[in-house]
C-alpha positions in Angstrom: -20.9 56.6 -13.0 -23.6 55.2 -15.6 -25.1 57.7 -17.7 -28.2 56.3 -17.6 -28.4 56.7 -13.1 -27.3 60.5 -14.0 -30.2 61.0 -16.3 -32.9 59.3 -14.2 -31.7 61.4 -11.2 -31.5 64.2 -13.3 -35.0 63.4 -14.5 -36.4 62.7 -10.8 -35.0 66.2 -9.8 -36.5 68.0 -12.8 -39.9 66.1 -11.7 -39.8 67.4 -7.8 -39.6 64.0 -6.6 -36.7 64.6 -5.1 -34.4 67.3 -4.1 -30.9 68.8 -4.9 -29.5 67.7 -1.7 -30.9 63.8 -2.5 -29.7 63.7 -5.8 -26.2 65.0 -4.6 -25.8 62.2 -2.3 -26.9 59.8 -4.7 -24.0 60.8 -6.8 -21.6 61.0 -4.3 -22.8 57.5 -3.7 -22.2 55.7 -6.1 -19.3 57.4 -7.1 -17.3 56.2 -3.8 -18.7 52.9 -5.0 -17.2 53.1 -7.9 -13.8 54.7 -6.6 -14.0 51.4 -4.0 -14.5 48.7 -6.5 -11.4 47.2 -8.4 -11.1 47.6 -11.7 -11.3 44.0 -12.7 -10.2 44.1 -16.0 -7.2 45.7 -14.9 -6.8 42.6 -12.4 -7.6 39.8 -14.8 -5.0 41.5 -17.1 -2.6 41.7 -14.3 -2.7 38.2 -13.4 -2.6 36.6 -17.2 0.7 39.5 -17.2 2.0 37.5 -14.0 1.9 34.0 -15.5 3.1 35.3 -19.1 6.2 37.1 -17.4 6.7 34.0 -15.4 6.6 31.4 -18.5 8.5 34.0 -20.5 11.8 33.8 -17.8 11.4 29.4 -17.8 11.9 29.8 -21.3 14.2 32.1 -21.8 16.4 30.2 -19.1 15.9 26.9 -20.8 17.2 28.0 -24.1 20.5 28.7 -22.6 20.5 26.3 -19.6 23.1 23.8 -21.1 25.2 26.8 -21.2 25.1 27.9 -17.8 27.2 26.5 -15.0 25.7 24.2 -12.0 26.0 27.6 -9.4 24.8 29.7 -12.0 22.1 27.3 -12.6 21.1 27.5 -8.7 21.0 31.1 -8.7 18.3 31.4 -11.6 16.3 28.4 -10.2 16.3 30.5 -6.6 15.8 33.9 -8.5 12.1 34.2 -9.7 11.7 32.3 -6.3 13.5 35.5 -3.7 11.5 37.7 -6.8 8.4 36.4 -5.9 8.8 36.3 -2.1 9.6 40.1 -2.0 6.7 41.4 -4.1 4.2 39.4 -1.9 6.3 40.7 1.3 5.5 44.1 -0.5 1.9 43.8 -1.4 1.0 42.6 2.6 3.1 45.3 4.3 1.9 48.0 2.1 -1.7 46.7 2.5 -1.9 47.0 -1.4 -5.1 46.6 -3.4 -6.2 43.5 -5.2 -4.6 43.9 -8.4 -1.4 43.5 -6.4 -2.4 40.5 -4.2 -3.8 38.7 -7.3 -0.8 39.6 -10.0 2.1 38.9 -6.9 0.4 35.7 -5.7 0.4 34.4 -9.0 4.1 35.4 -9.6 5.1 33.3 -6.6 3.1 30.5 -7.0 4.5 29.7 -10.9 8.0 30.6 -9.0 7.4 28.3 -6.6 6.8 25.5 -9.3 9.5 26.6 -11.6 12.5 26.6 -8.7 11.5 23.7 -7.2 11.5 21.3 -11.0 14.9 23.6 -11.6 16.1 22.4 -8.5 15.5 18.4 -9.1 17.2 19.2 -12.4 20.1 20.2 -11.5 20.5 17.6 -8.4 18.9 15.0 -10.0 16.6 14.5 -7.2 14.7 11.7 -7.7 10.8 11.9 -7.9 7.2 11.0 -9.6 4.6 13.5 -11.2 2.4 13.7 -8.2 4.9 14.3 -5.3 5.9 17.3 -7.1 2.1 18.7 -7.6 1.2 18.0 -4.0 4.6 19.4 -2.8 4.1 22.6 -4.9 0.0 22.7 -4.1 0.8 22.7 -0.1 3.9 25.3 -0.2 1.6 27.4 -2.0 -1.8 26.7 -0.2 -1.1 29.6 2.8 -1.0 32.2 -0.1 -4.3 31.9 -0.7 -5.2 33.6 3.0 -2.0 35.3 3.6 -2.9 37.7 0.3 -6.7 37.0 0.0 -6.6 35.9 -3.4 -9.3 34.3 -5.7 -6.5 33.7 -8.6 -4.6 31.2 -6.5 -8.0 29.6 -4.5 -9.2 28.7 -8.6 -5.0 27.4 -9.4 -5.0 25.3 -6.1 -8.1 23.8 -7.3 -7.1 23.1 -10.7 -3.8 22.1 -9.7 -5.4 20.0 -6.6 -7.4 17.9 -9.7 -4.5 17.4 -11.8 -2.9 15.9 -8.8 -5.6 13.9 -8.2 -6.2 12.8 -11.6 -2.5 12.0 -12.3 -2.1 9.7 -8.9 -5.3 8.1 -8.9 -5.8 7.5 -12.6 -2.0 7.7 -14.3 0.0 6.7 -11.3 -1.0 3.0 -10.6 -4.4 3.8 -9.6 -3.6 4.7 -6.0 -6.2 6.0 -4.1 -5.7 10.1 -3.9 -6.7 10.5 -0.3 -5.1 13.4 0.2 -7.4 15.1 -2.3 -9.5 15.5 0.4 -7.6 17.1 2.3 -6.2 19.2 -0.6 -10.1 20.4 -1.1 -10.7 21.0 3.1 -7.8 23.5 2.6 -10.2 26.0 0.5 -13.4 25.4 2.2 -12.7 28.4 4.7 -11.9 30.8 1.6 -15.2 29.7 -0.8 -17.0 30.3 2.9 -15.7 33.4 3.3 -16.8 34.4 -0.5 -20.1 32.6 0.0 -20.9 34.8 2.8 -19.7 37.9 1.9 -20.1 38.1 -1.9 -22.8 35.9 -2.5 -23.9 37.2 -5.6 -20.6 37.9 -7.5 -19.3 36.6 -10.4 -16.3 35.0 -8.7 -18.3 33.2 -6.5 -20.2 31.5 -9.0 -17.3 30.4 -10.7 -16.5 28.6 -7.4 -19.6 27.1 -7.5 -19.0 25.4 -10.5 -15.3 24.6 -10.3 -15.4 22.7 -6.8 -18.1 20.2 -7.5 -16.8 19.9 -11.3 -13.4 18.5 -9.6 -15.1 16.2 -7.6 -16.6 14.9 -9.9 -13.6 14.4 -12.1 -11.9 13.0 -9.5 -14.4 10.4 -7.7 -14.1 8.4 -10.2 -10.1 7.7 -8.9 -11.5 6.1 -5.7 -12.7 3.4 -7.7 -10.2 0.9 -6.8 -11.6 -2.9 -7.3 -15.6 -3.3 -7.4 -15.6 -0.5 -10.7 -19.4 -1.8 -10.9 -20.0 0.4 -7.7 -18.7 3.3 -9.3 -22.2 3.9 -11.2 -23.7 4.1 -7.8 -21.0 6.1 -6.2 -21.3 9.1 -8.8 -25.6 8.3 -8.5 -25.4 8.9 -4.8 -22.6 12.0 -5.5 -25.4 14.0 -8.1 -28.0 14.0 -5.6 -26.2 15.1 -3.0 -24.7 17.9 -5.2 -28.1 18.1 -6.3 -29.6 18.5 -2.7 -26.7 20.9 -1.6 -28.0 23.2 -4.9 -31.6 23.0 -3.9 -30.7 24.7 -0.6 -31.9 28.3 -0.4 -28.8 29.9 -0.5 -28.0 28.4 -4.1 -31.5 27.8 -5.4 -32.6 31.4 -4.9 -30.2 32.3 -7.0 -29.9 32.4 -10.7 -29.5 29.0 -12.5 -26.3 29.8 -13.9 -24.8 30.9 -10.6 -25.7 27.3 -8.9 -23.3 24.5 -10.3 -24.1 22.0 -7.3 -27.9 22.2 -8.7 -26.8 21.6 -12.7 -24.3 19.5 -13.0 -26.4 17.0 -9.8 -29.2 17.2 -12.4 -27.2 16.7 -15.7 -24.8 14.2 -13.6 -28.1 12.1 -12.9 -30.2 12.3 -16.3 -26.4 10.6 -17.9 -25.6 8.3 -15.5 -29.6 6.8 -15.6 -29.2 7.2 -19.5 -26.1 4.9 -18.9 -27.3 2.5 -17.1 -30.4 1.7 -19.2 -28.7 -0.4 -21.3 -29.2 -4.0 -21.1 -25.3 -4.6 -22.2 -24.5 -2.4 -19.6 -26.3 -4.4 -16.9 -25.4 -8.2 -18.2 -22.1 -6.7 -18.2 -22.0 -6.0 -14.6 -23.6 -8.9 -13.3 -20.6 -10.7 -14.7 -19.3 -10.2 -11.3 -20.2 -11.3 -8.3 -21.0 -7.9 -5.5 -18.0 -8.1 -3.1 -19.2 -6.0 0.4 -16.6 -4.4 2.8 -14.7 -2.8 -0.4 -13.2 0.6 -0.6 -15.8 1.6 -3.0 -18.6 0.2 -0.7 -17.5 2.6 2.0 -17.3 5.8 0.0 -20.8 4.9 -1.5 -22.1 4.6 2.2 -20.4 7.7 3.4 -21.9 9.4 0.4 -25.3 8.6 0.7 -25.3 9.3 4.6 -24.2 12.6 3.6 -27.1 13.3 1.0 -29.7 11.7 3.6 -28.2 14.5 6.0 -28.5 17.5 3.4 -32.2 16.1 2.9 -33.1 15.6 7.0 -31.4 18.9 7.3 -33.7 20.6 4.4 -36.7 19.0 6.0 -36.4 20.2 9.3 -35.6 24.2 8.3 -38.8 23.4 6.4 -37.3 24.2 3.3 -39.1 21.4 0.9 -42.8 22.2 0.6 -42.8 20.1 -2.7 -42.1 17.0 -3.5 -39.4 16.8 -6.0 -38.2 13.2 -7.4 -34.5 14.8 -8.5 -33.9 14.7 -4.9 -34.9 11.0 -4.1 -33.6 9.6 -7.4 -30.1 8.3 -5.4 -32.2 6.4 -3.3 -34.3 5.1 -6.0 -31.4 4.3 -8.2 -29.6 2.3 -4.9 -32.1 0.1 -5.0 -33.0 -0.7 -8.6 -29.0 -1.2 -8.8 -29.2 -3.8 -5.7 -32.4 -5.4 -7.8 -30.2 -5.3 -10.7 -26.9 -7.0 -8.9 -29.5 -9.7 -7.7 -29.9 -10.7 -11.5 -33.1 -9.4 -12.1 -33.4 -7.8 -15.4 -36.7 -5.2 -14.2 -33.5 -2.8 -12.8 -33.7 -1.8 -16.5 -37.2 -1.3 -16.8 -37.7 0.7 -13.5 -34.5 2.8 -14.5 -36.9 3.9 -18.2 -39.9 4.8 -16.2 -37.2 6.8 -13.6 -35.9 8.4 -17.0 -39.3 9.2 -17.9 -41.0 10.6 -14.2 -38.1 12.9 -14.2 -38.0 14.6 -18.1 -42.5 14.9 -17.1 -41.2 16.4 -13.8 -39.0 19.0 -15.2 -41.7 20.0 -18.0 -43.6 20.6 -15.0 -41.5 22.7 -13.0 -40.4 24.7 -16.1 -44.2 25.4 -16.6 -44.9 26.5 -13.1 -42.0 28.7 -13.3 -42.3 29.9 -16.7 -39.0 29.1 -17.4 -38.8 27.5 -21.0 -35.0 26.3 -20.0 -35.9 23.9 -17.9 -39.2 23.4 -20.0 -37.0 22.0 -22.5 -34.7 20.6 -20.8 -37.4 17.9 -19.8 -38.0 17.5 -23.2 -34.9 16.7 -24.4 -34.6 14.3 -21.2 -37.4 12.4 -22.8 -36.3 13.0 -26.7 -32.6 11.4 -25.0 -34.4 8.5 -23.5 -36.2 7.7 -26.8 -33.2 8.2 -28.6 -31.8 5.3 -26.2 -34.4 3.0 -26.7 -33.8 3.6 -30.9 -30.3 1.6 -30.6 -31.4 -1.1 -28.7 -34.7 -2.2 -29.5 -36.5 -4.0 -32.2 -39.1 -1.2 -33.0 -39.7 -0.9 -36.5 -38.3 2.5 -38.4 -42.0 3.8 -39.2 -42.5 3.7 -34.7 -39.3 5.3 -34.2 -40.0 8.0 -36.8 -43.7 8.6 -35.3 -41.6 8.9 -31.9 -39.4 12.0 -32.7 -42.1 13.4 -34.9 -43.9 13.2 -31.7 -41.2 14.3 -29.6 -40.7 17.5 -32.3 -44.1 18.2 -32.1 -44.3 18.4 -28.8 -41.7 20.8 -28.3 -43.4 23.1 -31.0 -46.9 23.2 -28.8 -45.1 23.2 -25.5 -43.4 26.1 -26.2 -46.3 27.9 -28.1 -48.5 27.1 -25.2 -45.6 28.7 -22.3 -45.6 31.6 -24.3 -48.8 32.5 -24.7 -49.4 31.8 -20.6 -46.7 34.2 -20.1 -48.3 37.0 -22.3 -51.1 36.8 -20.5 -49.8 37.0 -17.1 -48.2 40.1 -18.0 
């Protein structure tokens, strides 16, 4: 129990505010709190034990594996494999705690990987890169519920990726469908977290690792019209965007909602991008085919956003208007201007750049949160930056520019704090 709680109740008792009895259950309180809690240092350790012992045993085997004949061989690619299965049978029949669940789950799912490449060794069973990760990723998927277990929900995410990744970008640029899929498979589990530990520490790192892999991976249903994938991963930020603005993310603290940062830092570079006149003559190259792959996912994705926003509107949960939230339809337009062959896409695109940096000064000021303050300040200093490689302004403008820019971010600041002083 913190020192600190037994002083103040000590202090509160000494004070008659409240009695001996209170205080008592106080203590006893939050020492069966304590008593409940896992000691998660002792499970992090446990599961970074798991995948050391694990690695350790593939390389011990492979020093010696041209040694070993091809039954002996067999029997240490089933080992860690019957290992594995019988700690886990262990851990669920003896309802053990979560050090267990995490540290065995691991075991098994490394075991699971190692047997089955052992395996294909020895037979010479033929097979790509990816069959093997999605093989491995759904024999190991029913862990994750059967044992409860964070550990494995963050390695079938990461693992889920790589798949992706090495089938849609490495593997002939095939279209990883199946990624989604791969992803519905953990939606029940980050529900489950989302409603019942809203506020922990391994719920946030959910928040940030699910739309991080999407966002590494979109960029594999790209398949022929690559000019649409600017407005596919537009259209994706603002919905990830809108999904962190929801009250159940955005009440929480900044660095616990993902969705919300990366949709805003996702939209500031992908408008950056695309205010480049190379960038743009570059595109129009290539005449807009319709009815394409890419098409289709861009539609699906901005239905999608549309429905987050309808959905926020009608629980009455935007009372302000904020343009982060309508930039994906902005930006679909300009980008259909643009494809048309006019050259004002780039100019509308700045003064989006520009609304949004004077927007987020503005919502860092009502909020007193000098974060966001100058994070619209460096959206601005960015654009400004932009405009220094491709314009013909002369060095003395550019220079009066950032001293501007510095300037400002001297008196901004001085200004927020000295409101904040005198609110308290």
């Amino acid at each position: 129990m913190n020192s600190k709680i037994l002083n103040d109740i000590k202090e509160l008792v000494e004070e008659q505010v409240i009695s001996n009895k209170v205080a008592a259950n106080i203590e006893n309180y939050y020492k069966s709190k304590k008593a409940d809690s896992p000691n998660r240092l002792f499970t992090v350790f446990a599961v970074l034990g798991s995948t050391l012992v694990g690695l350790g045993i593939i390389l011990i085997l492979a020093h010696n594996w041209d040694d070993f004949s091809r039954s002996i061989k067999t029997i240490f690619a089933f080992a860690p494999l019957i290992i594995g299965q019988l700690i886990v049978g262990y851990t669920i029949l003896k309802k053990k705690n979560t050090t267990w669940r995490e540290a065995s789950g691991v075991f098994l799912f490394f075991a699971v990987g190692a047997s089955m490449a052992l395996v294909s060794q020895i037979y010479n069973i033929p097979g790509n890169f990816s069959s093997y990760m999605l093989t491995w990723i759904l024999l190991c998927a029913p862990l994750i519920y059967l044992l409860k277990s964070n550990a494995l929900a963050i390695l079938h995410i990461v693992f889920t990726t790589n798949y992706a990744c090495a089938f849609g970008y490495f593997n002939g640029n095939q279209t990883p469908w199946l990624y989604i899929l791969l992803l519905a498979i953990l939606i029940p589990h980050y529900y489950l977290l989302l409603k019942n530990k809203k506020t922990h520490n391994i719920t946030s790192i959910f928040n940030w690792l699910i739309p991080l892999s999407v966002i590494i991976v979109l960029g594999a249903f790209v398949d022929r019209t690559e000019e649409l994938g600017f407005l596919m991963y537009v259209i994706l930020f603002g919905l990830l965007y809108n999904i962190g603005k929801l009250p159940f993310f955005d009440n929480q603290k900044l660095r616990r909602n993902g969705h919300l940062v990366l949709g805003s830092l996702g939209t500031i570079y992908m408008l950056l991008l695309t205010s480049f006149e190379w960038l743009w003559k570059d595109i129009l190259r290539h005449d807009m085919v319709f009815g394409t792959q890419e098409m289709y996912v861009s539609l699906i994705l901005f239905i999608s956003t549309i429905g987050v926003l309808i959905f926020s509107y009608s629980k009455k949960w935007i009372q302000n208007f904020n343009l982060f939230q309508y930039v994906f339809i902005l930006f679909s337009i300009i980008f259909f201007i643009g494809m048309s062959g006019s050259f004002a896409s780039i100019a509308l695109i700045n003064f989006l750049i520009l609304a949004l940096g004077i927007l987020a000064i503005k919502i860092g000021a009502d909020k007193f949160h000098f974060g966001i303050l100058n994070y619209g300040l460096l959206i601005i200093t960015a654009l400004i930056a932009c405009r220094f490689f491709d314009t013909n302004m002369s060095f003395v403008i550019r220079g009066l520019l950032f001293v501007g820019v510095g300037v400002g971010f001297f008196f901004t600041n001085y200004i927020m704090l000295k409101r904040q002083k005198l609110n308290k």
